[in-house]
C-alpha positions as CSV (number, residue, x, y, z in Angstrom):
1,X,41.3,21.4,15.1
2,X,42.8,18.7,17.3
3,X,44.5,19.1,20.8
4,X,47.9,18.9,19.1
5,X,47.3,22.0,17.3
6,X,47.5,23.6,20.5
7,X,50.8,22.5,21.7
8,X,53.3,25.4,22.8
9,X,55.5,24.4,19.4
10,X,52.3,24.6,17.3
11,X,51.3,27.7,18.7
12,X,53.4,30.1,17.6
13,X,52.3,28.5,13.8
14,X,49.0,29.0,13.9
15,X,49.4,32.8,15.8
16,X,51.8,33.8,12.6
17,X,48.8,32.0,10.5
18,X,46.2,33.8,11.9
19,X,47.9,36.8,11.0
20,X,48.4,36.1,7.6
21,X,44.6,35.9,7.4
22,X,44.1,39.2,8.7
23,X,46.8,40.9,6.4
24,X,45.5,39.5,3.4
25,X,41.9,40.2,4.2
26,X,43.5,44.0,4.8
27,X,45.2,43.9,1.7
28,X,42.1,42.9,-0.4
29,X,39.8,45.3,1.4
30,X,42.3,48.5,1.3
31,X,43.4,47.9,-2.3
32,X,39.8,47.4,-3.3
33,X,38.7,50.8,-0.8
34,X,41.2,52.9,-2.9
35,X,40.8,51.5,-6.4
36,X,36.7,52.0,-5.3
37,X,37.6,56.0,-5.5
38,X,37.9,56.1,-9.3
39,X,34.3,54.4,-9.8
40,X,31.2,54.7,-7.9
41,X,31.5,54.9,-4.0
42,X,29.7,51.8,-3.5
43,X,32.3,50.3,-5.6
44,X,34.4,50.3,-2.0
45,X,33.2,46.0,-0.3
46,X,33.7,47.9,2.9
47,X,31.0,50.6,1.9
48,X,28.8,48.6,-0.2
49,X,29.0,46.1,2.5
50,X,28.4,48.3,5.0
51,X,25.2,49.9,3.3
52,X,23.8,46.3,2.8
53,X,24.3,45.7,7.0
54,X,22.5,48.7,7.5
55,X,19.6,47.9,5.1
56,X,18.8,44.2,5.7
57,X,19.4,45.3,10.1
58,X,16.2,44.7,11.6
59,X,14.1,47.9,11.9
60,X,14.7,47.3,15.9
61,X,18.5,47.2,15.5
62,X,18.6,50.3,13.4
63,X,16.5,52.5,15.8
64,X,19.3,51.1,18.9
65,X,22.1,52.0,16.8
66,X,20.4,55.5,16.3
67,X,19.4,56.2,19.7
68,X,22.2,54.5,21.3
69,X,25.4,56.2,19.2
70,X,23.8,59.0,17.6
71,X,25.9,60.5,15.1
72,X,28.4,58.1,15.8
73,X,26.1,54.7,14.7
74,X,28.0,54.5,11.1
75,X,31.3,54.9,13.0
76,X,30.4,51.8,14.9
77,X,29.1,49.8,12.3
78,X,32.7,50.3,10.7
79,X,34.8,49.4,14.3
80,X,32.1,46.1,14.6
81,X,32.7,45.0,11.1
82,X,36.5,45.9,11.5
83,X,36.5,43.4,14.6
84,X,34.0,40.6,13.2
85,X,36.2,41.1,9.6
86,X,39.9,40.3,11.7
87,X,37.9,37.7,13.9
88,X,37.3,35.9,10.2
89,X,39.9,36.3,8.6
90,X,42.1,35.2,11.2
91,X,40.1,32.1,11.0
92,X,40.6,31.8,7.6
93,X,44.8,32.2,7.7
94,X,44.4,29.3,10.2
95,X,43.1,27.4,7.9
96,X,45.3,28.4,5.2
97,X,48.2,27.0,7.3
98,X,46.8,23.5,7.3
99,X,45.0,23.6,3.7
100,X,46.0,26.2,2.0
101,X,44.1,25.5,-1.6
102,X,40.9,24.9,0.5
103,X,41.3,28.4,2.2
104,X,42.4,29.8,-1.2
105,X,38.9,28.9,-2.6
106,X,37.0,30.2,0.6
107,X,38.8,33.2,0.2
108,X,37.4,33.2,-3.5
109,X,34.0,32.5,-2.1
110,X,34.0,35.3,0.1
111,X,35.2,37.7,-2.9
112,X,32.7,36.8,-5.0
113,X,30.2,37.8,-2.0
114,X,31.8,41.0,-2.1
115,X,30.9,41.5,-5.8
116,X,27.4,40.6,-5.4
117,X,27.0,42.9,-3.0
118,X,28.8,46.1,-4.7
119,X,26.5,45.2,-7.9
120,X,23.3,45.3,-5.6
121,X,23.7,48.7,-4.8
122,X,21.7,51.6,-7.0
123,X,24.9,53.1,-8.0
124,X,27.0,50.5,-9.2
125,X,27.5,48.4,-12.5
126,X,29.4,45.6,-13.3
127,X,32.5,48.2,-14.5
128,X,32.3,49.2,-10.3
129,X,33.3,45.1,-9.6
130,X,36.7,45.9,-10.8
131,X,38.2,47.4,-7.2
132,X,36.7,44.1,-5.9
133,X,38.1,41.7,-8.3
134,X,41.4,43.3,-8.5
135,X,41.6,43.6,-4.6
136,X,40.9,39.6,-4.3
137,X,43.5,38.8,-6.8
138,X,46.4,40.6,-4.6
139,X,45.1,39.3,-1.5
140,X,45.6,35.7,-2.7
141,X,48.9,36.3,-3.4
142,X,49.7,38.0,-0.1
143,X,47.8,35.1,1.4
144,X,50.0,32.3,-0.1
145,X,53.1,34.3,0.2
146,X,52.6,35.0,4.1
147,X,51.5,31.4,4.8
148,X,54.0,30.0,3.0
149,X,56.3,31.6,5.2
150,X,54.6,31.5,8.7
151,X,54.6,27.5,7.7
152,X,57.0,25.4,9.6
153,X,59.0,24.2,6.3
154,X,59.2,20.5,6.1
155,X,62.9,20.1,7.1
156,X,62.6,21.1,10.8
157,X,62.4,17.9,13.3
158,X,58.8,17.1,14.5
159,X,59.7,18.3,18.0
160,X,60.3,21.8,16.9
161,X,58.2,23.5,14.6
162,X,59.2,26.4,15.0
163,X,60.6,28.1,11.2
164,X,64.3,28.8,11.0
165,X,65.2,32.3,12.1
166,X,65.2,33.5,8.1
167,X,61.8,32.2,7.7
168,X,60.5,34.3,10.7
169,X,62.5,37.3,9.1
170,X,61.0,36.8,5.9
171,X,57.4,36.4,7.0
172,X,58.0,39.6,9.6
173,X,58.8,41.6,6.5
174,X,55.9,40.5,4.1
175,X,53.3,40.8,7.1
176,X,54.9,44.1,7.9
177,X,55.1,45.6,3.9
178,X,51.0,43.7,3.7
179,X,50.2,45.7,6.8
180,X,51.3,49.6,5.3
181,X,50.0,48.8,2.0
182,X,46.5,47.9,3.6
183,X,47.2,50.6,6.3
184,X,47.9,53.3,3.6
185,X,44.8,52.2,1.0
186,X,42.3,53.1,4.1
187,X,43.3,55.4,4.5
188,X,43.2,56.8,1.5
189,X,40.4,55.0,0.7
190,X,36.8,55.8,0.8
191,X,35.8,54.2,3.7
192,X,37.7,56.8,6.0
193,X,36.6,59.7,3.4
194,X,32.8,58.8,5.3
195,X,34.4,60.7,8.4
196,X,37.3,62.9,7.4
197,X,36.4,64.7,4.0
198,X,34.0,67.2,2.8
199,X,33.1,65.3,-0.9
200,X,31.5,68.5,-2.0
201,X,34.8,70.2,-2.0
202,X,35.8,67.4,-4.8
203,X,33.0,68.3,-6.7
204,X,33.0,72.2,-6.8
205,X,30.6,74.7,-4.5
206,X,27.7,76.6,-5.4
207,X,27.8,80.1,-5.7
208,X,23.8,80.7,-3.6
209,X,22.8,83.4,-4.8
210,X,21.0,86.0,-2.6
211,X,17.4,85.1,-0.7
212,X,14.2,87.0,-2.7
213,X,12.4,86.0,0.6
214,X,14.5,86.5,4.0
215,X,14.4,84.9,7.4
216,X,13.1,86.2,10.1
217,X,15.3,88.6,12.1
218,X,16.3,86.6,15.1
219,X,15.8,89.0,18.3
220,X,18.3,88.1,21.3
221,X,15.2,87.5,23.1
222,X,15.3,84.3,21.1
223,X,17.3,83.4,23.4
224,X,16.9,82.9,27.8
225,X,20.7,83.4,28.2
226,X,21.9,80.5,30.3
227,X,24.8,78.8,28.9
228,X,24.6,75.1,28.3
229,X,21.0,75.1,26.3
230,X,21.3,74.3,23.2
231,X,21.7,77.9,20.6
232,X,18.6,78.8,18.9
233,X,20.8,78.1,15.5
234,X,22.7,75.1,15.2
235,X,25.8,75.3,13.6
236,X,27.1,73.1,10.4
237,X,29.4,71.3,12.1
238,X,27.1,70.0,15.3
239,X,23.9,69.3,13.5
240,X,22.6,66.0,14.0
241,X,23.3,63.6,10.9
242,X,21.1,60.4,10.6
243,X,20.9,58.6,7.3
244,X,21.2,55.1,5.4
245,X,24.3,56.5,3.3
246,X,27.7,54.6,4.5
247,X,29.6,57.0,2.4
248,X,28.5,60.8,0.9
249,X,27.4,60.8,-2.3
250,X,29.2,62.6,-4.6
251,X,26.8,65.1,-6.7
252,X,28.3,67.0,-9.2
253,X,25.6,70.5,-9.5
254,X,26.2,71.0,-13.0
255,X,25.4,67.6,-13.4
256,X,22.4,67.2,-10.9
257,X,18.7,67.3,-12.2
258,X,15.2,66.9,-10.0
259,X,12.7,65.2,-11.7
260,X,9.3,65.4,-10.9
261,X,7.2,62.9,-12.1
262,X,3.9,60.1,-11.6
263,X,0.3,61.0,-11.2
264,X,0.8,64.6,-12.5
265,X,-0.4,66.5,-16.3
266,X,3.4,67.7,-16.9
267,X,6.8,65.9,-16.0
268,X,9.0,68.4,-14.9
269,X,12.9,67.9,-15.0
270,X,14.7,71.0,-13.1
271,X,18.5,71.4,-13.3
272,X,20.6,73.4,-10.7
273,X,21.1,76.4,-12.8
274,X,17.4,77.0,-13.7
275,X,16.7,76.1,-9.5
276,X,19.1,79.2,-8.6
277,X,18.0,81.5,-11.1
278,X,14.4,81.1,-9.4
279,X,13.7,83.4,-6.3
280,X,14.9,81.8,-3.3
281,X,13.6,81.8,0.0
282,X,14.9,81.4,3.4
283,X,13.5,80.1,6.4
284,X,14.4,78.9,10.0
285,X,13.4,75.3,10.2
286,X,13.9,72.5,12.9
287,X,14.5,69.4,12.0
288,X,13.8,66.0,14.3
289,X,14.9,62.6,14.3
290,X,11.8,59.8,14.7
291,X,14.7,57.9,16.6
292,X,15.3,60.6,18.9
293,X,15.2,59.5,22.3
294,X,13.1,61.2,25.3
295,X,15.9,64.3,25.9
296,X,18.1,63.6,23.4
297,X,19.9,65.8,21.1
298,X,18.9,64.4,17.3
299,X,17.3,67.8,16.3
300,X,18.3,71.1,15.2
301,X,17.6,74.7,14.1
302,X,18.6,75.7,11.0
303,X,18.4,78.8,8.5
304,X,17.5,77.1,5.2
305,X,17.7,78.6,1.8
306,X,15.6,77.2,-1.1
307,X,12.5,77.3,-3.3
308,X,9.2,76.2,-2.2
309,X,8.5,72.9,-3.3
310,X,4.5,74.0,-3.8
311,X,5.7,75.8,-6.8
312,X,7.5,72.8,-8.5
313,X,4.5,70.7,-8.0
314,X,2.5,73.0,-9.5
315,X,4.2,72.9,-12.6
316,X,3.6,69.3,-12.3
317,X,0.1,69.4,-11.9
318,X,-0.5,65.4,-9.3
319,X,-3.5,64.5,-10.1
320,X,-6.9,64.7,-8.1
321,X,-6.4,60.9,-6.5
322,X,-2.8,61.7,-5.6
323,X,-2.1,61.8,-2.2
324,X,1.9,61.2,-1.8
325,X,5.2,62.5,-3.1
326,X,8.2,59.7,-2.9
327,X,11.0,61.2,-3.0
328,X,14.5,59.2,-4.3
329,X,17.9,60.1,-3.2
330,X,21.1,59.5,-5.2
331,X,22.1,56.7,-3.3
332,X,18.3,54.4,-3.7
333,X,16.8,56.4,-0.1
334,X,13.0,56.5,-0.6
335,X,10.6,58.6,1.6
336,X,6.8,58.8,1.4
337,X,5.8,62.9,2.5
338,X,2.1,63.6,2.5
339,X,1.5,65.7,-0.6
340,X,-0.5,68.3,1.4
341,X,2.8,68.9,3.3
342,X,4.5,70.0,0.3
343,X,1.5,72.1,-1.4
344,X,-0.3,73.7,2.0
345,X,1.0,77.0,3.2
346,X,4.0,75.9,5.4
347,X,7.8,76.4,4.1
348,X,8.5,73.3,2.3
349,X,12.0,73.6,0.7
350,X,14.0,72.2,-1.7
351,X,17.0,73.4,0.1
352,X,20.4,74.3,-1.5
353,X,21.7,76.2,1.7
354,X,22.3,75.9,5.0
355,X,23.3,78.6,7.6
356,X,24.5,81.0,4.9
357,X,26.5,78.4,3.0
358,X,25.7,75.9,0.4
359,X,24.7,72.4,2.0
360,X,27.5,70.6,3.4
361,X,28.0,67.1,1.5
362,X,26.6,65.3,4.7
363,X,23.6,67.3,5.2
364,X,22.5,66.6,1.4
365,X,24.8,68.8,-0.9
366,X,23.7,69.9,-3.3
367,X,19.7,69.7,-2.8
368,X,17.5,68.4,-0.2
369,X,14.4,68.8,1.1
370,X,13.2,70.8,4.4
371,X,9.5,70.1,5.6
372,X,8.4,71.5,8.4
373,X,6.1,69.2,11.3
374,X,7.5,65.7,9.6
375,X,10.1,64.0,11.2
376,X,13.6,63.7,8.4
377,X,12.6,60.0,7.6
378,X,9.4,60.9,6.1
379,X,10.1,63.8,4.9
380,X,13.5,65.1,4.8
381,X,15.5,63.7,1.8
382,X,19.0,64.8,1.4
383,X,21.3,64.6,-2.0
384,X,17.4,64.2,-3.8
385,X,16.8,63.6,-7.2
386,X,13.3,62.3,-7.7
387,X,10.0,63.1,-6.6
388,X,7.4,60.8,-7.4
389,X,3.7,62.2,-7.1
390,X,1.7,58.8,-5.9
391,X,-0.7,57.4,-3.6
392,X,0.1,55.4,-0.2
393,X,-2.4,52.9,-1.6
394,X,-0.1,52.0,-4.2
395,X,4.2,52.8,-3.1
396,X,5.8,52.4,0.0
397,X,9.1,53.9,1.3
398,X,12.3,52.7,2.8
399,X,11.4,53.0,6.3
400,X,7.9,52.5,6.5
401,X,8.6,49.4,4.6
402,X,10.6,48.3,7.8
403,X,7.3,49.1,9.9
404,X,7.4,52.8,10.6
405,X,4.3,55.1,10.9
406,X,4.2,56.4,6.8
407,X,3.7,59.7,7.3
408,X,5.7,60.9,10.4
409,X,4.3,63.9,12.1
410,X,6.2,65.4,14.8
411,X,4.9,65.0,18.8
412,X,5.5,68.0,21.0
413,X,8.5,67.4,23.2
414,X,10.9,69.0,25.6
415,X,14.5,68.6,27.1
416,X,16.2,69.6,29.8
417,X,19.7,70.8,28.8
418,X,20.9,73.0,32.3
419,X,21.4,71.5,34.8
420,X,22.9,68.2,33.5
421,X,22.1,64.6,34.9
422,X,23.2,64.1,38.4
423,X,25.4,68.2,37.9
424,X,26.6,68.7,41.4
425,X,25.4,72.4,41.9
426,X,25.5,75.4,44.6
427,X,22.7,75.7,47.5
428,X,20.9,78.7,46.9
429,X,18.7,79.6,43.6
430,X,18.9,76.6,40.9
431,X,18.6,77.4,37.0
432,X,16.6,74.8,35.1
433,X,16.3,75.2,31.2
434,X,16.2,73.6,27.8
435,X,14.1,73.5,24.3
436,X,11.0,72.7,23.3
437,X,9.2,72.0,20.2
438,X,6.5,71.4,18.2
439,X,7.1,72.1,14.5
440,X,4.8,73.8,12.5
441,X,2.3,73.7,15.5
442,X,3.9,76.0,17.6
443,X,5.3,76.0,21.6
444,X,2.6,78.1,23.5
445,X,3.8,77.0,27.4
446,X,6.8,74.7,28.9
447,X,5.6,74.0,32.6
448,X,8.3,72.3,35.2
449,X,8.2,69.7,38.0
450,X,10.5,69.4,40.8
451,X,10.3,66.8,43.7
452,X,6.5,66.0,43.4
453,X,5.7,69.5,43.7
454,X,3.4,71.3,41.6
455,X,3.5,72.0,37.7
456,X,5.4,75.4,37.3
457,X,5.3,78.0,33.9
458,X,8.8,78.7,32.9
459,X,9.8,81.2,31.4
460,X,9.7,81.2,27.3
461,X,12.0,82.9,24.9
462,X,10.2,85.0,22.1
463,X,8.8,82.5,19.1
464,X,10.4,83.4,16.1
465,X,8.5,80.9,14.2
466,X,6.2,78.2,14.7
467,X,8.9,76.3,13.0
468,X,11.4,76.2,14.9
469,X,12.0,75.6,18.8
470,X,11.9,77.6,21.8
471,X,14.3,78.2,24.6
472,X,13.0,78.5,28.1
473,X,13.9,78.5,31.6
474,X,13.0,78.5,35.6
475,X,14.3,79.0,38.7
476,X,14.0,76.7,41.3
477,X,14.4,78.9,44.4
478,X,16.4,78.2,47.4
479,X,17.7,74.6,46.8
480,X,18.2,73.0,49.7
481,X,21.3,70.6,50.1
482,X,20.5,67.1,48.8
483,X,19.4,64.9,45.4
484,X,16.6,66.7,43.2
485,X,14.5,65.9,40.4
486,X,13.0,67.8,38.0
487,X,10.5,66.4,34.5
488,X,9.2,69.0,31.9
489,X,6.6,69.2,29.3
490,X,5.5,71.4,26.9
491,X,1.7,72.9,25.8
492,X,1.1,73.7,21.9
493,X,-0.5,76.3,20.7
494,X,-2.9,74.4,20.1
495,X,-3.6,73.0,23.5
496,X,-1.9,69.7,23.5
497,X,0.1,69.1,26.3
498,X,2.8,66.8,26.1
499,X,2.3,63.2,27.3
500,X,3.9,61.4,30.4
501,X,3.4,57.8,28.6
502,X,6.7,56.8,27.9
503,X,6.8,54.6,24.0
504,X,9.7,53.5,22.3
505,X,10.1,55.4,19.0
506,X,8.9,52.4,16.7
507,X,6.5,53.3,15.1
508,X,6.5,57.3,15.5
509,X,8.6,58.6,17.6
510,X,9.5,57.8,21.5
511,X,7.5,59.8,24.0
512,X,7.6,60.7,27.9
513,X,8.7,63.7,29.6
514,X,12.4,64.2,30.3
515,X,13.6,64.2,33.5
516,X,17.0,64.2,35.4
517,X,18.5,64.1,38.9
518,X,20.6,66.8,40.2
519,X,22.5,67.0,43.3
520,X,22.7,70.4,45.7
521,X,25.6,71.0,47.7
């Protein structure tokens, strides 16, 4: 672009050009997103897109994303691609304004991009292209018809280039009638579906039927009483969600089968009736994310209802040199679980509920697996329909493959949840507490550090399994006026007491003891 282009009569041209760009990219992109809800959901360029971005993002990126945003990481990937996408495209519109047949074929280019990428997902054909194809051939059109009319036309005098005033009126309206038609697809679409809607009230819910085997009672000793730490049951709603899926599959359970097959005597194929006529069991589990970050808040406590995976491999029979079970969700996910961890004596699952109700569609409706002492990524599959009986020697899965430890056991930790960093608190007696875990190990002590002092036993809420986590709390006694510090660690039952050494989580898991600052009136 020459200096000319940027004259204050040029200006307003290449502004209304720019925006022509982004409308028609919107128009594509929305029409496409809504059409995409009568095939598969990667059918959707934004979602299929999206899923590609998240698998081809170097294992270091994906871990920031996780430990940085949380929950939130897929709801940034959308805003980043939103903004990158309009960055683009307004690029594009500019160029459309001075060659509009040249733009016209980059915006072809880009849509054909788009359909490789929807048919490189597991779940798409070449049937799913058609939201793509038909979304690029409308926004053409609205990209011709708004340049066109955001042009200068060739009657005005060089030294206004401005269009007449019906030419601005016309392009006004087509941007504005572009912009609802994109704005409305969206939102209907399903790209916002990956953060408004429940899919697995689309698809029907599963009657669970009741437990053969019951949880635990939880005593209220379970809990120390100090509001702020985390509740020894997490609800639906606030459990953590980390996974590769851009959008919730959508799993019919009358249609949904497990197969189990590999190095095994008998392949077993299990449908959702025959898993619900079998007798259930239900256990509190905690889950943990390997991406958690020293303190944070990527776990949870769950009551899980499901059959014992032990039992389903048995019927399979692996084979004496097996040593793996990959398991395959819906949407391509692999991970590689130790087959001792789903045939030893712990509660391996293959979930179907959750808290009392069947799985919510983010948290793997309608099966899953629950292993206790693995972190989720090697271990915790949700929406699962293949398990694989292998060897490590001989399959890999889709995180390990990006450099992470393959068979993910969980580290003792802690966190301090009361007070919170740098709380502003009362003189006088000071209440410290939090969690602690070490799944399938057990929590045996949780000791406490304040100023450089000495290492202090808190106080532990009863264990209700060796599963889950444990509450605790101290009391840090007459606070005097001024900043604090306080670090914690936790002992397992088996004697391991929980390291100061801080490590990122690549390869398995982040460690160091948590500590905040807290100041005292």
């Amino acid at each position: 672009m020459s200096p000319t282009d940027l004259t204050p009569h040029r200006l307003p041209t290449i502004i209304r050009c720019a925006v022509a760009g982004i409308v028609a990219t919107a128009v594509f992109l929305g029409l496409a997103d809504i059409l995409a809800r009568f095939f598969a959901p990667s059918a959707s360029p934004l979602v299929a897109l999206g899923n590609t971005i998240i698998e081809l993002s170097p294992p270091a990126l994906q871990d920031f994303a996780i430990s940085t945003f949380g929950n939130n990481n897929k709801l940034v990937l959308f805003i980043s691609m939103a903004v990158g996408g309009a960055l683009l495209a307004g690029l594009l519109g500019i160029l459309a304004g001075r060659r509009l047949k040249t733009a016209g074929a980059v915006f072809s280019v880009i849509g054909l991009v788009f359909i490789s990428v929807v048919l490189r997902r597991p779940d798409t054909g070449w049937v799913d292209v058609v939201p793509t194809v038909v979304g690029l051939g409308m926004g053409l059109a609205a990209l011709t018809a708004l340049v066109i009319t955001a042009r200068p036309r060739a009657s005005a005098a060089p030294e206004d280039e401005r269009p007449p005033a019906a030419s601005r009126r016309a392009f006004l309206g087509l941007a504005a009638a572009g912009t609802a038609v994109a704005a409305v697809s969206l939102t209907l679409g399903r790209s916002v579906q990956t953060f408004t809607q429940d899919v697995a009230t689309s698809v029907g819910r599963l009657v669970l039927p009741s437990p053969a085997v019951r949880a635990a009672i939880i005593p209220d000793s379970a809990s120390v009483g100090v509001d702020g730490v985390a509740s020894f049951i997490t609800d639906n709603s606030e459990f953590y969600r980390i996974d590769t899926a851009l959008v919730v599959p959508e799993l019919n359970p009358e249609e949904w089968t497990l197969r189990i097959h590999g190095l095994v005597e008998n392949e077993v194929l299990i449908d959702m009736s025959e898993l619900l006529s079998l007798p259930l069991e239900e256990h509190h589990i905690t889950l943990a994310c390997v991406s958690n970050p020293v303190g944070g808040d990527l776990l949870g406590n769950a009551t899980w209802l499901g059959y014992p995976v032990r039992e389903l491999l048995a019927r399979a029979n692996p084979l004496p040199e097996a040593d793996m079970v990959l398991s395959r969700s819906s949407d391509g996910f692999t991970a590689s679980t130790p087959l001792e961890a789903l045939t030893d004596s712990r509660d391996s699952l293959l979930a179907v509920g959750m808290n009392g109700e069947p799985l919510p569609a983010q948290h793997g409706y309608p099966a899953r697996l629950v292993v206790p002492g693995l972190y989720g990524y090697v271990s915790a599959t949700k929406w699962v329909v293949e398990l694989e009986v292998t060897r490590f020697d001989q399959d890999t899965a889709y995180w390990t493959e990006r450099g992470w430890d393959e068979r993910g056991p969980i580290l003792v930790s802690s966190r301090i949840d009361v007070p919170r960093a740098l709380e502003t608190l009362p003189s006088g007696d000071v209440v410290i507490a939090g969690v602690a875990w070490a799944q399938h190990v057990g929590i045996d002590a949780v000791e406490v550090q304040v100023d450089d002092g000495q290492w202090e036993s808190a106080d532990l809420a009863s264990e209700v399994s060796v599963d889950t986590w444990r509450q605790w709390r101290y009391v840090f006694p007459d606070a005097e006026p001024g900043r604090h510090w306080v670090s914690v660690r936790a002992v397992t039952a088996d004697g391991e007491v929980q390291t100061g050494e801080r490590q990122d989580p690549i390869p398995n898991a982040a460690t160091g003891r948590h500590r905040i600052d807290f100041e005292v009136e």
